[in-house]
Structure formats: structure tokens, C-alpha cells
Backbone as CSV, one residue per row, in Angstrom:
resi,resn,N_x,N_y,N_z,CA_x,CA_y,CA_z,C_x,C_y,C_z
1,UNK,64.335,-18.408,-6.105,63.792,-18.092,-4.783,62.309,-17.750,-4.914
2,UNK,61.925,-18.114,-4.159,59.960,-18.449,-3.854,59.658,-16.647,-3.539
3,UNK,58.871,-16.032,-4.120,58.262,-14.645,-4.193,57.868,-14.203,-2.552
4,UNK,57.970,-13.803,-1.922,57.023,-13.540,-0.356,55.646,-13.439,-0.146
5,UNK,55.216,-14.240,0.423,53.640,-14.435,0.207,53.588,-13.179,0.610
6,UNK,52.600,-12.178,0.270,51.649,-11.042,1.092,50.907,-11.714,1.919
7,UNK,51.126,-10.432,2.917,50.591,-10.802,4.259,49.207,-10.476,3.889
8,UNK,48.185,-11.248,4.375,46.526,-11.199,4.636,46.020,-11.156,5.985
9,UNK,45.680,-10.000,6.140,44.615,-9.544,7.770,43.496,-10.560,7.670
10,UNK,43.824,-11.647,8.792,42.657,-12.234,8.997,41.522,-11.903,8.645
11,UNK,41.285,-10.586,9.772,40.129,-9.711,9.773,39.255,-9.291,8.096
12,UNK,40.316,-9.166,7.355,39.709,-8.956,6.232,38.861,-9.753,5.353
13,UNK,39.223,-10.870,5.782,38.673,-12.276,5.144,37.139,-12.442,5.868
14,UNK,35.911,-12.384,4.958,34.730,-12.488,5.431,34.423,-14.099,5.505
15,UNK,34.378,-14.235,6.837,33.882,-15.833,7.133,32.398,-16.312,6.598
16,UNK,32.776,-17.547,6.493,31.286,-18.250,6.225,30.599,-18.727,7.776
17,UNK,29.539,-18.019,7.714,28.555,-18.495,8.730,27.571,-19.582,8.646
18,UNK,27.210,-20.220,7.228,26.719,-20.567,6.697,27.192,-22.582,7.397
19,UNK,28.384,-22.443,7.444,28.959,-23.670,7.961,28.428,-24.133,9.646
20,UNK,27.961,-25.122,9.762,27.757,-25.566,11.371,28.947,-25.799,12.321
21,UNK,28.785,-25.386,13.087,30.410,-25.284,14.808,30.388,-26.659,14.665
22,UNK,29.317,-27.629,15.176,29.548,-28.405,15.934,29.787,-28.339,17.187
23,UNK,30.508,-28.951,18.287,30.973,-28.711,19.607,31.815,-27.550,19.928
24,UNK,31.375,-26.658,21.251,31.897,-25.399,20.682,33.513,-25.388,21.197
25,UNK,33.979,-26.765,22.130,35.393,-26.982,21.652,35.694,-28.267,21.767
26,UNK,36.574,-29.058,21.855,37.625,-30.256,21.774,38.195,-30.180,23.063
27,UNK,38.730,-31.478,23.702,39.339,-31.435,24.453,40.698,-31.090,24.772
28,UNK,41.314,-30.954,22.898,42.688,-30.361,23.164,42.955,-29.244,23.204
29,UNK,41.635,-28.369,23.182,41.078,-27.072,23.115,41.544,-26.335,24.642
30,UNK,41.484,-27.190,25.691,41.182,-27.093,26.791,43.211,-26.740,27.515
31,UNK,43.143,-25.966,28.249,45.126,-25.866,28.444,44.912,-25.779,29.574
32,UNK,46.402,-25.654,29.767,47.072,-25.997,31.317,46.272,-24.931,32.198
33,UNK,45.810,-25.700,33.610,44.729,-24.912,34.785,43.877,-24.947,34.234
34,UNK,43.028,-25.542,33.617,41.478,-25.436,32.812,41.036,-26.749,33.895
35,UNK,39.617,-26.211,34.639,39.536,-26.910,35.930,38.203,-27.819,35.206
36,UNK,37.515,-29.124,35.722,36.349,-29.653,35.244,35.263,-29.028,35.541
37,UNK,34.940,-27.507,35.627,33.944,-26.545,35.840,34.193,-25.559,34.631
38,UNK,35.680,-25.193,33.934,35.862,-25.057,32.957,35.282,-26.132,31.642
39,UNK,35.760,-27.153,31.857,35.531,-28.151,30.535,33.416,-28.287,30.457
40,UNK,33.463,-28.354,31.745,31.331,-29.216,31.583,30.856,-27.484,31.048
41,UNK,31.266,-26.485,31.563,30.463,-25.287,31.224,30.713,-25.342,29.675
42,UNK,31.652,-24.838,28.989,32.258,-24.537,28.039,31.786,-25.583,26.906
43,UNK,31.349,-26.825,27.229,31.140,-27.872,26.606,29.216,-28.028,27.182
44,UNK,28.664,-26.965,27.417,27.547,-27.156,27.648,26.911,-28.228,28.392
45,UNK,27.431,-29.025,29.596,27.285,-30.141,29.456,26.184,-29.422,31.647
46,UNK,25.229,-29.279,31.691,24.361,-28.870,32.227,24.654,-29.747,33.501
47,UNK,24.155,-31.113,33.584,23.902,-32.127,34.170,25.254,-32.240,35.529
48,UNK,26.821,-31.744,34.808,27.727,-31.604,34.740,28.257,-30.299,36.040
49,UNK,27.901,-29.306,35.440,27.969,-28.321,36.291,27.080,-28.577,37.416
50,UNK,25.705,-28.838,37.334,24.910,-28.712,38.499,25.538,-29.769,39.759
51,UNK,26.220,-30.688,39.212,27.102,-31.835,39.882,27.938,-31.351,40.813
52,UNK,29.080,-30.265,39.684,30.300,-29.868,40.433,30.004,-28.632,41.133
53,UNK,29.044,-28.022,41.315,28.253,-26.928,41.574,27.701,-27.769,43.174
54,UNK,27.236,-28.392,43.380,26.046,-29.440,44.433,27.355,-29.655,45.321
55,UNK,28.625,-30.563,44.620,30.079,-30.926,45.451,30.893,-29.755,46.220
56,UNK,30.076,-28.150,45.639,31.118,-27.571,46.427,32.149,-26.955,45.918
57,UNK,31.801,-27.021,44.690,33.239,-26.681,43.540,32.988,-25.057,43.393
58,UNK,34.507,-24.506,43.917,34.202,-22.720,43.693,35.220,-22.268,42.188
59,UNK,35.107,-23.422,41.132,35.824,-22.836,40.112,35.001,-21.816,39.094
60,UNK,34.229,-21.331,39.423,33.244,-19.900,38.417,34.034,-19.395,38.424
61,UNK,34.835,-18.621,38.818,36.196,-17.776,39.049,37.512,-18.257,38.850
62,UNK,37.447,-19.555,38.696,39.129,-19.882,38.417,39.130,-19.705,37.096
63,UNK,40.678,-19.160,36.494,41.311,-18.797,35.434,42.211,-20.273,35.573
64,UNK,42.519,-19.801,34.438,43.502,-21.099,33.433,44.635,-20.423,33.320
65,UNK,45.718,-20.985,32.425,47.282,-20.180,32.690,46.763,-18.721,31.674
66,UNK,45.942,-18.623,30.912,45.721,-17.440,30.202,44.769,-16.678,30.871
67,UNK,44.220,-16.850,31.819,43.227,-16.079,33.229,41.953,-16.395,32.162
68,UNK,41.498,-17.122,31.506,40.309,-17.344,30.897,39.105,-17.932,32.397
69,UNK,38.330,-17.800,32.444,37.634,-18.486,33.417,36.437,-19.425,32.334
70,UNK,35.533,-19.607,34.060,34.365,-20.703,32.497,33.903,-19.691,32.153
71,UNK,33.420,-18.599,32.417,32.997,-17.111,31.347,33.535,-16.899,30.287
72,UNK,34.783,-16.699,30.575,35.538,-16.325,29.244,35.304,-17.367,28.133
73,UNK,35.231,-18.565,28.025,34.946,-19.634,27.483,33.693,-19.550,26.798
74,UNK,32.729,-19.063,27.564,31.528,-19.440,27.544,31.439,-17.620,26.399
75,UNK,31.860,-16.775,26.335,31.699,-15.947,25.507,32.249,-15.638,24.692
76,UNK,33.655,-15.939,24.657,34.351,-16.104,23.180,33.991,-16.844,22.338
77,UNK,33.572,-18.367,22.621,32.871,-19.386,21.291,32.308,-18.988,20.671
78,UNK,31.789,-19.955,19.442,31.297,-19.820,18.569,30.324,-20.599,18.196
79,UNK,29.055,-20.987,18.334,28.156,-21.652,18.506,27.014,-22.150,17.136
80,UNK,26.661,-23.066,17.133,25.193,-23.137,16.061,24.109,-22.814,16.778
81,UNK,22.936,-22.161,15.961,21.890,-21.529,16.152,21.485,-22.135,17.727
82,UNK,21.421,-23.275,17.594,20.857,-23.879,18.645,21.055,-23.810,19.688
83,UNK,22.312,-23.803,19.765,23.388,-23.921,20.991,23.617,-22.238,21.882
84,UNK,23.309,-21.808,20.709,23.136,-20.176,21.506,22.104,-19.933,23.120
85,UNK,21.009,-20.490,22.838,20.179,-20.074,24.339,21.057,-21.289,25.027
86,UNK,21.611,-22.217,24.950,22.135,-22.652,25.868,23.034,-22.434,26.250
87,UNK,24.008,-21.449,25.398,25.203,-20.626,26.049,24.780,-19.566,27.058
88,UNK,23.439,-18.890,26.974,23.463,-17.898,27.852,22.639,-18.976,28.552
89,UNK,21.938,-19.679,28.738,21.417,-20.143,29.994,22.464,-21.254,30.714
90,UNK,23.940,-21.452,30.638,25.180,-21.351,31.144,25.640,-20.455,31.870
91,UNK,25.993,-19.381,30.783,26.153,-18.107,31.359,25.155,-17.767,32.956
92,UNK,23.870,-17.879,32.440,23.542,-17.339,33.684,23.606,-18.169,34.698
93,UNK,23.322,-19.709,34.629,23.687,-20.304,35.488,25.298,-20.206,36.480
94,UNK,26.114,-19.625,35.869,27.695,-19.464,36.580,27.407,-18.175,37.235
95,UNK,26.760,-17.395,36.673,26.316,-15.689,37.084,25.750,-15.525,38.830
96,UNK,24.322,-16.782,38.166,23.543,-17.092,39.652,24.907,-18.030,40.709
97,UNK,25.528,-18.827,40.213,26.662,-19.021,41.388,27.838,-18.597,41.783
98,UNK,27.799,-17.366,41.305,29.000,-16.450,41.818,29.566,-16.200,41.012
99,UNK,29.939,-16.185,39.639,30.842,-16.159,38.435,30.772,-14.443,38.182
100,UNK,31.993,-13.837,38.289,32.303,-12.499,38.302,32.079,-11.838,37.023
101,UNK,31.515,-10.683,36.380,32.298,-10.338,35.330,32.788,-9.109,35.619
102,UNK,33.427,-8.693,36.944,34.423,-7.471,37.013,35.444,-8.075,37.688
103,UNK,36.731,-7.181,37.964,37.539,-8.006,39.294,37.781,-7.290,40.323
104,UNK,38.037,-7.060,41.384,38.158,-7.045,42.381,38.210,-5.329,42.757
105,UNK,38.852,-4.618,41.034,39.023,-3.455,41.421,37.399,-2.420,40.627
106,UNK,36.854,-3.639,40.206,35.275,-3.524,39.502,35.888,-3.030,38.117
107,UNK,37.069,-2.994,37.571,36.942,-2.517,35.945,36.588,-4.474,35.515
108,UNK,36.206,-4.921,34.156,36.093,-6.110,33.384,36.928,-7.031,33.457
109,UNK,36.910,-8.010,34.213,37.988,-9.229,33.905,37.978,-9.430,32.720
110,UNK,39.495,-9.378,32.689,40.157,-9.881,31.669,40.738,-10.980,31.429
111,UNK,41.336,-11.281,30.051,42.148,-12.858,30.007,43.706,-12.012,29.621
112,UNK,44.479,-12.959,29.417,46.057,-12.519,29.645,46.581,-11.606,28.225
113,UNK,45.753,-11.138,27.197,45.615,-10.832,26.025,45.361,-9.741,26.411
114,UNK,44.272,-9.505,27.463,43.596,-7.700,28.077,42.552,-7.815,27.368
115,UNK,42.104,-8.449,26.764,40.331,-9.128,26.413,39.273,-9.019,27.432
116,UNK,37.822,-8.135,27.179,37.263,-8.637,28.200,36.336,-9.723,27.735
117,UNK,35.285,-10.151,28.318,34.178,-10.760,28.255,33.545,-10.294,27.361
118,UNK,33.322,-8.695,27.242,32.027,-8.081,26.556,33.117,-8.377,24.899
119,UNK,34.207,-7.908,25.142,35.352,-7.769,23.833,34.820,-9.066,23.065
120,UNK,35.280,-10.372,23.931,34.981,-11.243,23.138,33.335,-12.120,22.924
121,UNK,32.713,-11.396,23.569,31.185,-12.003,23.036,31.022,-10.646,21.695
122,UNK,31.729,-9.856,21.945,31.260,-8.451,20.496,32.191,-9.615,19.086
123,UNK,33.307,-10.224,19.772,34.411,-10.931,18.625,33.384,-11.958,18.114
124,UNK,33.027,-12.736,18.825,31.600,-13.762,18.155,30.671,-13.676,17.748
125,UNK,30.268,-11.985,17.564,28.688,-11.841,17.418,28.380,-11.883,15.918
126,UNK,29.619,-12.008,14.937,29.078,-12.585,13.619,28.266,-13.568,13.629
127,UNK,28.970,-14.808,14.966,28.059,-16.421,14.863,26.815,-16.080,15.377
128,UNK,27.103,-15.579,16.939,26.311,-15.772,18.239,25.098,-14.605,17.178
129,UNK,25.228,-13.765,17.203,24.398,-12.670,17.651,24.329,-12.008,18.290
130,UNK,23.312,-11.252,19.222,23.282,-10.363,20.177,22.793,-11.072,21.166
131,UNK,22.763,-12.367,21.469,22.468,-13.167,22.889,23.232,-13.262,23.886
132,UNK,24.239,-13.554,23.632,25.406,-13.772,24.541,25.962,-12.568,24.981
133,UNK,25.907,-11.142,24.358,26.278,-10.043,24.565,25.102,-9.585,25.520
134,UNK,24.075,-9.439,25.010,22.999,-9.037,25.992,22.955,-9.685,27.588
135,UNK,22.744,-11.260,27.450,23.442,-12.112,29.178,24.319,-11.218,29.765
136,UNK,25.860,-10.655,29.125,26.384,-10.232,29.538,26.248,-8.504,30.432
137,UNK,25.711,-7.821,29.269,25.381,-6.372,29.877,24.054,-6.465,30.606
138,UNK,23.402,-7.427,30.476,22.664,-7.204,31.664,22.943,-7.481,32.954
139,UNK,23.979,-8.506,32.768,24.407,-8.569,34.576,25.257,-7.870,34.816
140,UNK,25.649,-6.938,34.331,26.784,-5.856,34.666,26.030,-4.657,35.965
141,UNK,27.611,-4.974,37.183,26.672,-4.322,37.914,26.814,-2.726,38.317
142,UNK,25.991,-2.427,39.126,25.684,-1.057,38.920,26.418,-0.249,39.792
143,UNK,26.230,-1.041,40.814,26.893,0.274,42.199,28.589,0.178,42.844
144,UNK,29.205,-0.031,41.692,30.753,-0.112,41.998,31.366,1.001,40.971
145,UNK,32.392,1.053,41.357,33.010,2.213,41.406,33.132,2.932,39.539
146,UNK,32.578,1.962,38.824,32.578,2.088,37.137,31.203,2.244,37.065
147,UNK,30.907,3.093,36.073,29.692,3.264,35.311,29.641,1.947,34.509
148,UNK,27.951,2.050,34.007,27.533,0.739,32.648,28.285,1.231,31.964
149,UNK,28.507,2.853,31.558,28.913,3.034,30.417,30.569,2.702,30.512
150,UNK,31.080,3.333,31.675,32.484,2.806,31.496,33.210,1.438,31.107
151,UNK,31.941,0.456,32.023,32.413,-0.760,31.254,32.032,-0.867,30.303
152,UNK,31.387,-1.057,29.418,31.049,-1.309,28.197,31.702,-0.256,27.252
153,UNK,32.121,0.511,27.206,32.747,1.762,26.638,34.500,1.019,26.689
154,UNK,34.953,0.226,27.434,36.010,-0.019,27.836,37.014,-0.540,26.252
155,UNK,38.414,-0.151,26.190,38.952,-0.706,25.299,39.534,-1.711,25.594
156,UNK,40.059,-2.917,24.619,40.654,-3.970,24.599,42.264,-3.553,24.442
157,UNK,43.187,-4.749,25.161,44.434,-4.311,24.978,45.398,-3.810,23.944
158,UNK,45.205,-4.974,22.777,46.375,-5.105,22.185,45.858,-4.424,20.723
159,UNK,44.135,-3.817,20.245,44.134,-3.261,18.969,43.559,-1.959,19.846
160,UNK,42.571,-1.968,21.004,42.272,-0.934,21.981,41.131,-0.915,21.352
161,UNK,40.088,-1.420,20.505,38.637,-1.578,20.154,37.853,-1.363,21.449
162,UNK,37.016,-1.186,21.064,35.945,-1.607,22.278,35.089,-2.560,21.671
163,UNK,33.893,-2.783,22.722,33.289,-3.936,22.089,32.527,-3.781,20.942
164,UNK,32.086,-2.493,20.866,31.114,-1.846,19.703,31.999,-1.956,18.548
165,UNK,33.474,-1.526,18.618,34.249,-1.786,17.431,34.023,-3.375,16.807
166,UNK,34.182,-4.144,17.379,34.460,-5.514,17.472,32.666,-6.163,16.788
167,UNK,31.720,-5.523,17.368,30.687,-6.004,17.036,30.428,-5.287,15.467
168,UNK,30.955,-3.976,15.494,30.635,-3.523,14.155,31.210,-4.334,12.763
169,UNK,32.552,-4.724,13.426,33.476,-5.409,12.417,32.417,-6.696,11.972
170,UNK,32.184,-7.055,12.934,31.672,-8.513,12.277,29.934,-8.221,11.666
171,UNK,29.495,-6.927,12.073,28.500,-6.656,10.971,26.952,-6.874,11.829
172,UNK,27.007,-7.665,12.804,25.829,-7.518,13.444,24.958,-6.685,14.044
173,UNK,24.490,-6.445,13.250,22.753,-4.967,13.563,22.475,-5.018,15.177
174,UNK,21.707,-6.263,15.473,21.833,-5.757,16.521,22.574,-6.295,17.726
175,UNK,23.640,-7.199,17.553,24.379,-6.627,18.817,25.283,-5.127,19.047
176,UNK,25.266,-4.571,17.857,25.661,-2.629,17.818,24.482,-2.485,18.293
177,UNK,23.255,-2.330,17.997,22.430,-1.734,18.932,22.119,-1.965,20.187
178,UNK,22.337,-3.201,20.927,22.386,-3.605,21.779,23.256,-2.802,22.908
179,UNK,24.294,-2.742,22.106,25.867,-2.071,22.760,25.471,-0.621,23.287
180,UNK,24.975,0.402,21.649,24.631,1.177,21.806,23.608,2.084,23.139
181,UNK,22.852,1.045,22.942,21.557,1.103,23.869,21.894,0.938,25.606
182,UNK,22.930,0.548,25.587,23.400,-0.443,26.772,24.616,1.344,27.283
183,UNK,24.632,2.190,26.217,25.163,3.840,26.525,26.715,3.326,26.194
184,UNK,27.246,2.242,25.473,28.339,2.693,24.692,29.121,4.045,24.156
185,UNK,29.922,4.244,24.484,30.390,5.854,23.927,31.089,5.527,22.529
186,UNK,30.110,6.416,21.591,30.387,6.448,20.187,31.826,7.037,19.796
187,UNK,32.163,7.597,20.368,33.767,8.616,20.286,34.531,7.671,20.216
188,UNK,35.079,7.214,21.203,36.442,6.366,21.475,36.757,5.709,19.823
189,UNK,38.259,5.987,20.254,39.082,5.059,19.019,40.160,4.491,19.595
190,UNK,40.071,3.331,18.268,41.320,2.621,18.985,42.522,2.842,18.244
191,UNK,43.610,1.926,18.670,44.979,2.733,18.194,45.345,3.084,17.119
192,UNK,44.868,2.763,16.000,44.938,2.882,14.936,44.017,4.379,14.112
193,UNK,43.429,5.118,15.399,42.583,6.122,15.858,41.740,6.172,14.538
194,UNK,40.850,4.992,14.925,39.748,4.303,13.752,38.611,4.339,15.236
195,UNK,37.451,5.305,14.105,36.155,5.105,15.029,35.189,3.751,14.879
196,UNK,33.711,3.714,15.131,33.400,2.685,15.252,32.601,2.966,13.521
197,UNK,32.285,4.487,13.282,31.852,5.006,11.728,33.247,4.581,10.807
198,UNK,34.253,4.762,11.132,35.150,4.080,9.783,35.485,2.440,9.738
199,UNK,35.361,2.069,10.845,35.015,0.212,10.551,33.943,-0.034,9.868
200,UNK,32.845,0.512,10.270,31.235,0.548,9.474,32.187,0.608,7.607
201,UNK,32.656,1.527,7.451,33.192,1.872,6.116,33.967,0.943,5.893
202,UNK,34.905,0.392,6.779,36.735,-0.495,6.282,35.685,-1.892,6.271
203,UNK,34.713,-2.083,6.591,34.256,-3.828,6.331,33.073,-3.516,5.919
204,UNK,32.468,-2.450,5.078,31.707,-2.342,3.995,30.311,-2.908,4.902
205,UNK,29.677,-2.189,5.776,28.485,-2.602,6.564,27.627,-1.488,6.575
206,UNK,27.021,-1.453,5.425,26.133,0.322,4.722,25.247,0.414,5.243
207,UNK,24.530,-1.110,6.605,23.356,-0.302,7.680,24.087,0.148,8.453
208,UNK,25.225,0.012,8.666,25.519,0.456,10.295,26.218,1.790,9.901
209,UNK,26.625,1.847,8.937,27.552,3.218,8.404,26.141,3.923,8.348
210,UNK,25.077,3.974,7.990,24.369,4.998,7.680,23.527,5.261,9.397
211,UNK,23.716,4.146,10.396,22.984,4.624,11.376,24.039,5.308,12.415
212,UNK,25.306,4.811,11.956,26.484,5.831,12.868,26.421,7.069,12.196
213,UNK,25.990,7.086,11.114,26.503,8.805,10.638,25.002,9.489,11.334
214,UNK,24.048,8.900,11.390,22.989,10.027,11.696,23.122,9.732,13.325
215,UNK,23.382,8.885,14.184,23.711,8.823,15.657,25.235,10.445,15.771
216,UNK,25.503,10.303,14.999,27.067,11.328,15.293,26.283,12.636,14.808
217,UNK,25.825,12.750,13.969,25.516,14.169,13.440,25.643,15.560,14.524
């Protein structure tokens, strides 16, 4: 009888960045309710949107069977250098035509996971950087019933991170400062009642561990 593989935490495994995306998805990428305002955004395809945008098309807001919208799309990927200002000048283009990033009750749309937007542009910011995160907290708006800080402070469902957790994990300087700056609350933990200073430690990131310990002091 064959030994039991040990289990390996994704998370633990340090990716190569070093490798190019290519297209930041495939068409089989794309699932059931994914509307053609989903596919041209998500696929950067400019010419595309301004089309279905001109026709009248109100899908900025439609979700897919996982409530992903073209936002969600557009901030979870994973992009080459290049392709980054054209993700946020997407982004803002869906922003300027109505594309939400709260819902209705003003806390963060989510996808069917309890992911927000900010969650998963902090999950990409190994590739992205702090571009796609920044698009995001800057259009976050002000006079509804949540603070900046509440949203951005907000935890994710299923590990309860916030986005600062998520950005720390993957090691990027400054989309944590970004976060930070943006009045992130340093306290919160998630379920595993891990701060955003012991991820700095559990994925071995000795700038950010040394600027959380003197931010906490």
C-alpha cells in the first residue's frame, strides 16, 4: 500500500513571479452567467466594452453563478507588468459606468466564497502590486453607512483575513502600505487568531515584520 502523500498548504509554496501570465484568462475560464461585458472587460479587450457600453448594456453589475461581476474578474487576476495599467484603466472605466464596489446594504460585494474585491486584489498583489488595490480604495465611497476604514478593515469569509492579511502573505511592501495608509485596522485576526505581525513572521517577510512591530508598539 502507497504511503499518504502529506498534505501541502498551497499558501506555503512561494510562487514564481518571474514567469509571464499571458492572457489574464481563457475562455473556459469563463462559467455559467458570465455575460459579454464579463468576457471583453476581464480579457481587456477596450474597443469591446466601449461597444457594449454605447448598446446599452447594464452588465457592470451582473454576477455570474458565483456572484463574480466584471470587477471581481478584473481584481482577482493575475497580470504581466504590462497589462497592469490596463487593468486599472478597466477598472475605472466600469467604475465611471456604474460598476459597484459595495451592495446595496454599502458593506463590499462579494463573490459566493464571501471574497471581496479589496480581498482579492490584496490575493494578487504578489503579481499585480499595489495598482489594482489602490483603483480600488480610491473609489471606495465615503458617505454610506460604513467607514473607509470599515471597509477595508473588513474580513473575508472562509479564513476571515482581511485584505492587509492577504497582501502581507504575498509579501508586497507597498500594497501593505497602501492598505495601511488607506486606515486599515492593524488588530483584527482571523480565525486562526493570526495577526497581520505573525503572517509577516509565518511567510518570512523581515520588512514588513519589522514595520508591523514598530506600527504596534
Amino acid at each position: 500500500m502507497a504511503a499518504p502523500q502529506e498534505y501541502v498548504n498551497p499558501f506555503d509554496i512561494k510562487p514564481d513571479y518571474s514567469k509571464p501570465v499571458g492572457p489574464p484568462m481563457q475562455d473556459i475560464h469563463f462559467i455559467k452567467g458570465s455575460t459579454p461585458m464579463h468576457k471583453a472587460a476581464a480579457l481587456l479587450k477596450f474597443a469591446e466594452v466601449d461597444a457594449l457600453l454605447a448598446a446599452g448594456s447594464k452588465d457592470v453589475n451582473t454576477g455570474d453563478v458565483l456572484d463574480q461581476t466584471p470587477l471581481t474578474l478584473l481584481a482577482r487576476n493575475h497580470y504581466d507588468n504590462e497589462d497592469v495599467p490596463k487593468a486599472v484603466a478597466m477598472i475605472e472605466k466600469l467604475l465611471a459606468a456604474g460598476a459597484a464596489l459595495v451592495d446595496e446594504e454599502g458593506k463590499m460585494k462579494r463573490d459566493k466564497y464571501g471574497d471581496s474585491l479589496l480581498h482579492l486584489a490584496a490575493m494578487a498583489s504578489g503579481r499585480n502590486g499595489p495598482a489594482v488595490i489602490k483603483a480600488l480604495v480610491d473609489a471606495l465611497p465615503t458617505g454610506g453607512p460604513y467607514t473607509k476604514v470599515q471597509l477595508v478593515s473588513a474580513r473575508c469569509k472562509n479564513f476571515g483575513n482581511t485584505a492587509l492579511h492577504w497582501a502581507t502573505l504575498n509579501g508586497n511592501v507597498d500594497a501593505c502600505r497602501l492598505l495601511i495608509e488607506a486606515g486599515t485596522r492593524l488588530d483584527r485576526l482571523n480565525r486562526q487568531k493570526e495577526s497581520i505581525l505573525d503572517y509577516a513572521n509565518k511567510y518570512e517577510h523581515v520588512k514588513l515584520k519589522a514595520k508591523y512591530e514598530g506600527l504596534m508598539k
